[in-house]
DOBA-311775 format. One line per field, with one value per residue (C-alpha): y, z, x; residue number from 1; residue in one letter. Coordinates in nm, 3 decimals, m for minus. Layout:
<rs>
north = Y,...
up = Z,...
east = X,...
seq = NUM,...
type = a,...
</rs>
This chain:
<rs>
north = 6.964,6.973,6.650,6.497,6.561,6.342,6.172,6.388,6.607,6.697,6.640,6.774,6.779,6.443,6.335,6.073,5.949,6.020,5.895,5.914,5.558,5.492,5.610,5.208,5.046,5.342,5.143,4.799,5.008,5.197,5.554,5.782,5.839,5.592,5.801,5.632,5.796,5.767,5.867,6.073,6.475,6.456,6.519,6.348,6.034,6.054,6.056,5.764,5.598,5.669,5.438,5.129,5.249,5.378,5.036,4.861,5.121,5.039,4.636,4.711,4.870,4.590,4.348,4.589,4.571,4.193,4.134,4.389,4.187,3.892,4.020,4.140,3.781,3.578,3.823,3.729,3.362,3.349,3.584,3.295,3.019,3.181,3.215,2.853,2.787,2.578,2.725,2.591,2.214,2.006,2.263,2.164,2.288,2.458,2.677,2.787,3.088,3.321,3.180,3.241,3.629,3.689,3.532,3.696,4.067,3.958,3.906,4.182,4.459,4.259,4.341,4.725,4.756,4.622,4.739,4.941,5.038,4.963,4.630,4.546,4.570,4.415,4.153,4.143,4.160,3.863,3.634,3.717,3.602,3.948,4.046,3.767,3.901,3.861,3.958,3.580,3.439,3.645,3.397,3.084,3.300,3.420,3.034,2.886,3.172,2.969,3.115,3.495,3.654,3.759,4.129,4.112,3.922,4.161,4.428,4.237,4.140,4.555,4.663,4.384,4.494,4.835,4.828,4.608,4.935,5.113,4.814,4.479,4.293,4.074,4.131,4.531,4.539,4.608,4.772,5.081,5.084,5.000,5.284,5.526,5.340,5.415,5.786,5.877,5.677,5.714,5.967,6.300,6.256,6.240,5.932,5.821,5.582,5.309,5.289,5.278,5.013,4.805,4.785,4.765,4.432,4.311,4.325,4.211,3.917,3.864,3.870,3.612,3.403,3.471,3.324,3.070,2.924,3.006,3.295,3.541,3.499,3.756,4.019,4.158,4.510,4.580,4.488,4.847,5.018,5.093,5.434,5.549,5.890,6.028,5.976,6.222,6.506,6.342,6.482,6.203,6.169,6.115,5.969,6.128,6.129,6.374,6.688,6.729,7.039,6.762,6.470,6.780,6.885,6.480,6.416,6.698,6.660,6.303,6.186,5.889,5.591,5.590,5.388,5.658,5.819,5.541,5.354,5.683,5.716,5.303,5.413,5.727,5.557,5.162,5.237,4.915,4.924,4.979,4.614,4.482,4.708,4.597,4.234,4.220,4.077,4.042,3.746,3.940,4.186,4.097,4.163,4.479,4.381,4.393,4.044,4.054,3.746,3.706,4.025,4.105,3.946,3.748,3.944,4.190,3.875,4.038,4.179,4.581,4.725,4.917,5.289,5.425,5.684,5.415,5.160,5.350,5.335,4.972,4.843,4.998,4.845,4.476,4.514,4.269,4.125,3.706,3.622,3.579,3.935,4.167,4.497,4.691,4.547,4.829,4.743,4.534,4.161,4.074,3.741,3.439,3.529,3.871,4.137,4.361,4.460,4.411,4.796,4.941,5.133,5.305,5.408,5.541,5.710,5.869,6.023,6.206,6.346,6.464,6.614,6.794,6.896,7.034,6.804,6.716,6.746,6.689,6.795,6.945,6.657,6.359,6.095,6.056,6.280,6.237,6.178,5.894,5.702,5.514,5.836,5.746,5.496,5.723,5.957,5.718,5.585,5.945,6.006,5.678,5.781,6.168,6.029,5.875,5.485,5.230,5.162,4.764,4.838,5.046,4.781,4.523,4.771,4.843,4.453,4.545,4.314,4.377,4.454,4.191,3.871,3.961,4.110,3.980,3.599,3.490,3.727,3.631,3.964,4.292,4.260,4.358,4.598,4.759,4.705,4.972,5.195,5.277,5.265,5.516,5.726,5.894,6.127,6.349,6.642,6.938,7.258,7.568,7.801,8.067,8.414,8.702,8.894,9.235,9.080,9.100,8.764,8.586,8.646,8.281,8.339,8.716,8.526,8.302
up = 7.143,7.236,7.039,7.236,6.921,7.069,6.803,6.524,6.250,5.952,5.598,5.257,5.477,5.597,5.969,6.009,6.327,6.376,6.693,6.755,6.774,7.119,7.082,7.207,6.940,6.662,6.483,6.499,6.327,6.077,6.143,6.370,6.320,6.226,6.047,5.911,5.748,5.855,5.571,5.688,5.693,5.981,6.317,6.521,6.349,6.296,6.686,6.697,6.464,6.631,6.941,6.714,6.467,6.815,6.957,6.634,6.652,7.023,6.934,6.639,6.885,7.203,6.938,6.782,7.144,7.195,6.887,6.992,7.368,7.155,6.948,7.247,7.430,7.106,7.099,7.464,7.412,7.108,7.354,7.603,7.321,7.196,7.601,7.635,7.272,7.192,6.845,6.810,6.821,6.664,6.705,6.842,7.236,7.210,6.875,7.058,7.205,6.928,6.701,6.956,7.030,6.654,6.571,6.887,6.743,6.419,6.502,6.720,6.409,6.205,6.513,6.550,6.166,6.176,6.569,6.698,6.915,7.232,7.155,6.955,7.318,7.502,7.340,7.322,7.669,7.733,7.467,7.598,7.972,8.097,8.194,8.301,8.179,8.393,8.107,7.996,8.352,8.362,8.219,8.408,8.720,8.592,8.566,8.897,9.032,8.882,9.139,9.003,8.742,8.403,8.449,8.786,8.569,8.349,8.612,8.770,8.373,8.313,8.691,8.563,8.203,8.318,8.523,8.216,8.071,8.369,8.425,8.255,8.390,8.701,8.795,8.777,9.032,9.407,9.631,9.554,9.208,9.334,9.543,9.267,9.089,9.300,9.337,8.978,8.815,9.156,9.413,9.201,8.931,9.200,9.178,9.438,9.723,9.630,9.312,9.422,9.692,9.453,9.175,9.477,9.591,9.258,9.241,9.557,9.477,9.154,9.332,9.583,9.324,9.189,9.488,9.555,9.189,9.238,8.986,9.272,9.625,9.900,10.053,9.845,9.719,9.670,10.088,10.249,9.917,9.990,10.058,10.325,10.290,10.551,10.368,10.026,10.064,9.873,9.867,9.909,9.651,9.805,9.552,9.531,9.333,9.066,9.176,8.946,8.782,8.654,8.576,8.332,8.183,8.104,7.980,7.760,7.647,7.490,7.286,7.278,7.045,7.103,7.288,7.562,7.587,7.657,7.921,8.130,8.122,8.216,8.500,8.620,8.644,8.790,8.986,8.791,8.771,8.433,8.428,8.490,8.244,7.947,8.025,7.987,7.663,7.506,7.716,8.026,7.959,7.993,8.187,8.170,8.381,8.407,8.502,8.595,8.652,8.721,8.913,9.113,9.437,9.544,9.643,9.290,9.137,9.061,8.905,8.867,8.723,8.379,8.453,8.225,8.100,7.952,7.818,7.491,7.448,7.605,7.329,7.017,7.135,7.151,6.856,6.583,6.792,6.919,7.256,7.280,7.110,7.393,7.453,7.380,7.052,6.969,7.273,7.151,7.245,7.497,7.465,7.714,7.974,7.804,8.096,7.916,8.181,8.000,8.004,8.014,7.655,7.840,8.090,7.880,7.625,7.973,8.069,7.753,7.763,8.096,8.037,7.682,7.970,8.207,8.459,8.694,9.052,9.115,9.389,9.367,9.383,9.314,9.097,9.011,8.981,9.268,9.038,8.773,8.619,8.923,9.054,8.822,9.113,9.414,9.248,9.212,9.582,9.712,9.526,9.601,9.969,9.905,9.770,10.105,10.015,10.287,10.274,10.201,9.925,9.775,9.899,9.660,9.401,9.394,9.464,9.841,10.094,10.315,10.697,10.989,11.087,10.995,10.660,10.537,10.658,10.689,10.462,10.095,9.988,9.881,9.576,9.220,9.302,9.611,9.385,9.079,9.308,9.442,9.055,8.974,9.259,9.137,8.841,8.627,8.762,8.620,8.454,8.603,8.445,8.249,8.400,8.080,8.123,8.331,8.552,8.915,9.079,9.189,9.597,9.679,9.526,9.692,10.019,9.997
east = 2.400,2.765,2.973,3.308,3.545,3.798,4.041,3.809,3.903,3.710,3.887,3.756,3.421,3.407,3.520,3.769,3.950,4.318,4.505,4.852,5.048,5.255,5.606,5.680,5.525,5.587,5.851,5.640,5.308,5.561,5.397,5.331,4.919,4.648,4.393,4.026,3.787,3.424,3.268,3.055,3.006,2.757,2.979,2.693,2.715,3.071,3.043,2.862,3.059,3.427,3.368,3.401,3.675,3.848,3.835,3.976,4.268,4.381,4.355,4.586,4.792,4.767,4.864,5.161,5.264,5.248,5.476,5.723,5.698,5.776,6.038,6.238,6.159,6.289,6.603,6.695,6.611,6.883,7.133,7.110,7.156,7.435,7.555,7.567,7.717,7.432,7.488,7.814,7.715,8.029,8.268,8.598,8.564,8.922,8.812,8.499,8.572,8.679,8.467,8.206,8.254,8.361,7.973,7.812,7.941,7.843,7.502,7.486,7.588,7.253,7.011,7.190,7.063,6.752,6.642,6.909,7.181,6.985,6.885,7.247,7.399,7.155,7.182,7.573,7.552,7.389,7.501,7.887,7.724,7.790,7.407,7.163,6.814,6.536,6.275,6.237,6.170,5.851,5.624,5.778,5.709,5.334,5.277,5.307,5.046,4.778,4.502,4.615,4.350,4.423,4.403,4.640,4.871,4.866,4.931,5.213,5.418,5.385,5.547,5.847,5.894,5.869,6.177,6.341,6.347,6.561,6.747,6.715,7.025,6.959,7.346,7.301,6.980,7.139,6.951,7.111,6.982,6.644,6.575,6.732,6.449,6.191,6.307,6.354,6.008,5.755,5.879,5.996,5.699,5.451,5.326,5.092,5.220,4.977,5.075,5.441,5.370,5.168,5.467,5.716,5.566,5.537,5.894,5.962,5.735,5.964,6.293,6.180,6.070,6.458,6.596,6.370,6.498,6.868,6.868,7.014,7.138,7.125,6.932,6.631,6.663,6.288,6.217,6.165,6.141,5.784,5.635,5.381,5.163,5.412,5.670,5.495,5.268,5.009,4.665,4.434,4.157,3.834,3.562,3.213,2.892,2.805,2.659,2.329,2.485,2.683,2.463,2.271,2.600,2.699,2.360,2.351,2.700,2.561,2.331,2.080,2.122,2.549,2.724,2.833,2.493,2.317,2.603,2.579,2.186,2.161,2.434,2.266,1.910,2.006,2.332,2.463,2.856,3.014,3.135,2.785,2.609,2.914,2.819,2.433,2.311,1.972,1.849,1.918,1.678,1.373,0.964,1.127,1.398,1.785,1.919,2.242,2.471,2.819,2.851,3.128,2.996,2.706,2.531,2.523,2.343,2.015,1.733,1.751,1.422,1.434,1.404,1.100,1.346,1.555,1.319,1.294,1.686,1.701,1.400,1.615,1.956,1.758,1.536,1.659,1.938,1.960,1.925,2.311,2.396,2.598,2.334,2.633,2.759,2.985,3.228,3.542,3.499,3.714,3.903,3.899,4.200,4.213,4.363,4.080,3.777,3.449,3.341,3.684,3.623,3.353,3.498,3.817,3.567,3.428,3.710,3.750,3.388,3.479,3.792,3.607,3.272,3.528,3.336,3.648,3.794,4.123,4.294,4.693,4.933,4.625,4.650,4.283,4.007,3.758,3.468,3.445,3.203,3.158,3.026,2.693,2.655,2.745,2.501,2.203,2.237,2.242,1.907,1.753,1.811,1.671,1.388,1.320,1.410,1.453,1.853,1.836,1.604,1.845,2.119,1.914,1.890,2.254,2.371,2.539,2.510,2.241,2.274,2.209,2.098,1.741,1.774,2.135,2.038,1.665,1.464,1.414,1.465,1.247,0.942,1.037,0.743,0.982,1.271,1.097,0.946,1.277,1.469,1.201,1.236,1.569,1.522,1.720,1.736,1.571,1.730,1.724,1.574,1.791,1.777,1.721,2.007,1.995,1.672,1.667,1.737,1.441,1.307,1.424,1.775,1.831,1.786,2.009
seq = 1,2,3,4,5,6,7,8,9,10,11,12,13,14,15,16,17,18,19,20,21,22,23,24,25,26,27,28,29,30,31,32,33,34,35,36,37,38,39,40,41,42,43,44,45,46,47,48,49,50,51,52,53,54,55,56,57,58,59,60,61,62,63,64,65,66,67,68,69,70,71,72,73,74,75,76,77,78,79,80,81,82,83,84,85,86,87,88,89,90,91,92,93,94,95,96,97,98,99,100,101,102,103,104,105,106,107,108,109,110,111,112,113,114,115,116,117,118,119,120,121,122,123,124,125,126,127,128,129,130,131,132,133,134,135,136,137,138,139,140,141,142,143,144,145,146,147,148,149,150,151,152,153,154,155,156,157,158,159,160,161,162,163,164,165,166,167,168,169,170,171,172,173,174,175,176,177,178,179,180,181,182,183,184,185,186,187,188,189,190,191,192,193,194,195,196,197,198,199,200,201,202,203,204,205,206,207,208,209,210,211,212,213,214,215,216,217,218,219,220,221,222,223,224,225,226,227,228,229,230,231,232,233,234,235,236,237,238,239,240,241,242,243,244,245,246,247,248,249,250,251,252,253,254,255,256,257,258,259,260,261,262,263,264,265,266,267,268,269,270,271,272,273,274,275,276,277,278,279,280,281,282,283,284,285,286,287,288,289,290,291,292,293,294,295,296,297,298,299,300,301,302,303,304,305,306,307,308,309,310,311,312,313,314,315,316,317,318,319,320,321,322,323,324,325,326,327,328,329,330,331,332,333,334,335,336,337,338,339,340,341,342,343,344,345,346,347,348,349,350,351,352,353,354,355,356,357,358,359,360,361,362,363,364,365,366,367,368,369,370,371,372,373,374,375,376,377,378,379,380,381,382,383,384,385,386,387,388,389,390,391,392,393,394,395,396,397,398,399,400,401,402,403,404,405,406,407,408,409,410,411,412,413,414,415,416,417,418,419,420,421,422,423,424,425,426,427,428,429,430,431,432,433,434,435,436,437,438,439,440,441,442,443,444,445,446,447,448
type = x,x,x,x,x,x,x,x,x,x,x,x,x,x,x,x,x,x,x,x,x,x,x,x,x,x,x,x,x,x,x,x,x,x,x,x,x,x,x,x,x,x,x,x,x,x,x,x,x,x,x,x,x,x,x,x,x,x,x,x,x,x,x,x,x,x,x,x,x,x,x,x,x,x,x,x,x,x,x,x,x,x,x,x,x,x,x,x,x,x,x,x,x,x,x,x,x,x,x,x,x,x,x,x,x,x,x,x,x,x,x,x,x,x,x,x,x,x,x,x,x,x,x,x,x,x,x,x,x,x,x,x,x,x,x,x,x,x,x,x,x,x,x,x,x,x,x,x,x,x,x,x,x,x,x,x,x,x,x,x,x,x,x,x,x,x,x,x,x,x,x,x,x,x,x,x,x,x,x,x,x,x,x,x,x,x,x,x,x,x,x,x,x,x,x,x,x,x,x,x,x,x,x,x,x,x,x,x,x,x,x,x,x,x,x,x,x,x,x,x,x,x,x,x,x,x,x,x,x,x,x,x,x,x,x,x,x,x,x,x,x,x,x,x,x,x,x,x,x,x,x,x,x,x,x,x,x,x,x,x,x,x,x,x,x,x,x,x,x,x,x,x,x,x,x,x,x,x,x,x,x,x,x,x,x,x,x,x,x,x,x,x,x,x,x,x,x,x,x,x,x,x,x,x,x,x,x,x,x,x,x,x,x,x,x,x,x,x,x,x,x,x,x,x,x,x,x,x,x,x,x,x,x,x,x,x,x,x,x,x,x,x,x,x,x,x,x,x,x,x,x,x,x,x,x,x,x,x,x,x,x,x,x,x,x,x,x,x,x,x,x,x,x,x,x,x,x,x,x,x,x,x,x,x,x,x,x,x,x,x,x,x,x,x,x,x,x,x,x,x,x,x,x,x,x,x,x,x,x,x,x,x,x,x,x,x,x,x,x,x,x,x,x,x,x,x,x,x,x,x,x,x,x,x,x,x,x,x,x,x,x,x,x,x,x,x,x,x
</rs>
C-alpha cells in the first residue's frame, strides 16, 4: 500500500507534519515552518492523522492572514486621520503644518522599525495626502453588493488587494499602469484568459464604484483590459473522467477508514459532488440511503442509494456519532459567511495524492489539469451509461435535470429500486492481471 507523504517526515522514528508558512504572513506567525508531531511511528496512521493537524495549520494561517489584512487596514485608517489632522484637535490652525509633517515622519520611523520600509512610506504617503489608498474602500464597496455570496466576495477583496500590492495609490492607477499590470502579473506568466478577465472585471467593477462615489473622475483604466483566447496561445483544458487505470491506481494509493479514502470511494460509486458528499451528516444517511439537501440546484435534492461497496465504510463513519455529527468529522468546520467551500480540504488533499500517483493531464500552456476530483463524477456517469442505464435514471442518480416535458415536468420521478440498480451497476474496475516476466503475451493482446 502506497501512503501520500505529503507535509510528512519521520523524526527520531515518529512522523510529524511540517508545512512551510506563506512568505505573506511569515513575519505575523514568527517562523518559517509549523512542525507537529503525531506521535506516532506508524506512517499509515500518521496518514490518517495529518488531514486534521493539516487543517488546524492552514486556519492558523487564514487567521495569521486576516490580522495582517487588519494591521495594514488600521495603518491606512491612522494615515488618513493624520491626513485630515484629526490628530491635532486644539492646535492653533497656523502651527499645524510643521507640527503636522514633523509628527507624520515621526510616526512613520516607529512603523519602519516595527514593519518596515515598505509600509513606513506607505503610510507617509498617505498621511502627507500624497497617495489616496483605495485598500480601505474595499469593504464599504463589498457592502452594498448585499445579493453577492461569501466565497465571490472573497474572490473579488483578493483580485483588489492583489493589485494593492503593484499599486496601492488611487492617484498612481492610469490606464497605462493598468495594462503594464495586466502584462507583467497575467499575460507573460501565462495565466489563463479567464482568470485574467475575471480579476479584470473585478476591477473594473471597483473603479466604477470609485466614480460613482466621487473617489476618481474620468475614463476607466480597467475597460478593454480584458483578454480573449486570440489574443494568448492558450491550450484549452478540456475536463474528463478517470480512465479505470486510474480509478485502480487512486484506490490503491488510499486506504479505507481516512478521510481521503473514503471521499473518493463515496465519489467513485454515487457520482455525488465533493460539496454534497462534505455536507451529509448522520441523519442523512439512512434505509441505506444518501439524502442529500441543499445541493447546488433543485434538482440535486435527492436520495442517492448506498453502493454495497461502501456501506461497510459508511456504517463505521456513523457508528457512535448524533444525528447532527457531519459524516466527515475530520473536515475543518466552516463558519457562517466563511468564503471556505464545504469539501474544499478534500479536494486540496486530492490534488496532492494526484500529483504523489502521477495521475495528471495537463496540457503545455494549461492552467488546470483536465482531470480532478470532479472527474469521480464524469467517471461514474460514463459507467452508469456502459452498464446500459437509461440516461434520466442516471440524471436522478447524479441530481441533473431531467429532459422534456414528459420526464422534466409531469413524471414523479424513477423508484429507489431504479435508482440502486443503476448505483450498483458501476463497479470498480478489475486489475489486470500481471504478466510473469519473459511470457509471451496472451492471444487476445498479440491481436490487438
Amino acid at each position: 500500500m502506497r501512503y501520500d507523504r505529503t507535509h510528512l517526515e519521520q523524526h527520531r522514528r515518529q512522523w510529524r507534519v511540517r508545512i512551510a508558512v506563506p512568505k505573506d504572513i511569515r513575519a505575523t506567525i514568527g517562523k518559517p515552518h509549523i512542525v507537529v508531531s503525531l506521535g506516532t511511528e506508524s506512517l499509515s496512521e500518521a496518514a490518517r492523522l495529518k488531514h486534521a493537524v493539516i487543517a488546524e495549520i492552514r486556519q492558523t494561517f487564514e487567521e495569521a492572514r486576516g490580522r495582517s489584512v487588519k494591521a495594514r487596514d488600521s495603518r491606512l485608517q491612522e494615515a488618513l486621520r493624520w491626513k485630515t489632522a484629526e490628530v491635532l484637535g486644539g492646535v492653533p490652525e497656523e502651527e499645524r503644518e510643521g507640527l503636522l509633517r514633523d509628527l507624520i515622519y515621526q510616526r512613520a520611523e516607529a512603523i519602519e522599525a516595527s514593519e518596515g520600509e515598505a509600509a513606513a512610506v506607505e503610510f507617509a504617503s498617505v498621511a502627507t495626502g500624497a497617495a489616496t489608498p483605495f485598500l480601505p474602500l474595499i469593504d464599504p464597496w463589498l457592502d452594498e453588493r448585499i445579493s453577492m455570496k461569501p466565497r465571490q466576495k472573497h474572490d473579488y477583496r483578493r483580485a483588489i488587494t492583489k493589485f494593492a500590492s503593484f499599486c496601492s495609490a488611487i492617484e498612481d492607477v492610469t490606464r497605462r499602469k493598468a495594462g503594464q499590470y495586466v502584462t507583467e502579473h497575467f499575460i507573460q506568466k501565462g495565466i489563463h484568459p479567464k482568470t485574467i478577465n475575471k480579476d479584470v472585471s473585478c476591477l473594473s467593477s471597483f473603479w466604477r464604484w470609485l466614480e460613482k462615489r466621487g473617489y476618481v473622475e474620468g475614463d476607466n483604466p480597467w475597460r478593454g483590459q480584458g483578454v480573449n483566447d486570440r489574443d494568448l496561445e492558450v491550450v484549452a483544458t478540456t475536463k474528463r473522467p478517470f480512465t479505470d487505470d486510474e480509478i485502480t491506481t487512486l484506490i490503491k494509493g488510499t486506504e479505507p477508514a481516512t478521510m481521503l479514502g473514503d471521499a473518493i470511494r463515496i465519489a467513485a460509486l454515487s457520482g455525488m459532488r465533493v460539496s454534497e458528499i462534505a455536507k451529509l451528516r448522520v441523519k442523512d444517511v439512512r434505509d441505506g440511503l444518501f439524502h442529500v439537501l441543499n445541493a447546488k440546484t433543485k434538482a440535486g435534492n435527492r436520495v442517492v442509494p448506498i453502493h454495497p461497496l461502501v456501506a461497510p465504510l459508511v456504517v463505521a463513519r456513523t457508528n457512535g456519532k448524533s444525528p447532527e455529527d457531519r459524516l466527515f468529522s475530520e473536515l475543518p468546520a466552516v463558519k457562517e459567511g466563511s468564503s471556505m467551500e464545504p469539501g474544499q480540504a478534500i479536494t486540496k488533499h486530492f490534488g496532492r495524492l494526484r500529483t504523489t500517483l502521477k495521475v495528471d493531464e495537463k496540457a503545455p500552456g494549461a492552467r488546470q489539469s483536465n482531470i480532478d476530483f470532479h472527474s469521480f463524477r464524469r467517471w461514474f456517469i460514463t459507467k452508469a451509461e456502459m452498464a446500459g442505464q437509461p440516461p434520466h435514471i442516471i440524471s436522478s442518480v447524479v441530481g441533473h435535470v431531467r429532459q422534456g416535458m414528459t420526464l422534466g415536468t409531469y413524471s414523479g420521478g424513477p423508484s429507489v429500486d431504479q435508482l440502486r440498480a443503476c448505483v450498483e451497476a458501476v463497479q470498480f474496475p478489475k486489475e489486470k492481471p500481471k504478466r510473469p516476466e519473459g511470457a509471451a503475451p496472451a492471444e487476445s493482446e498479440s491481436a490487438s
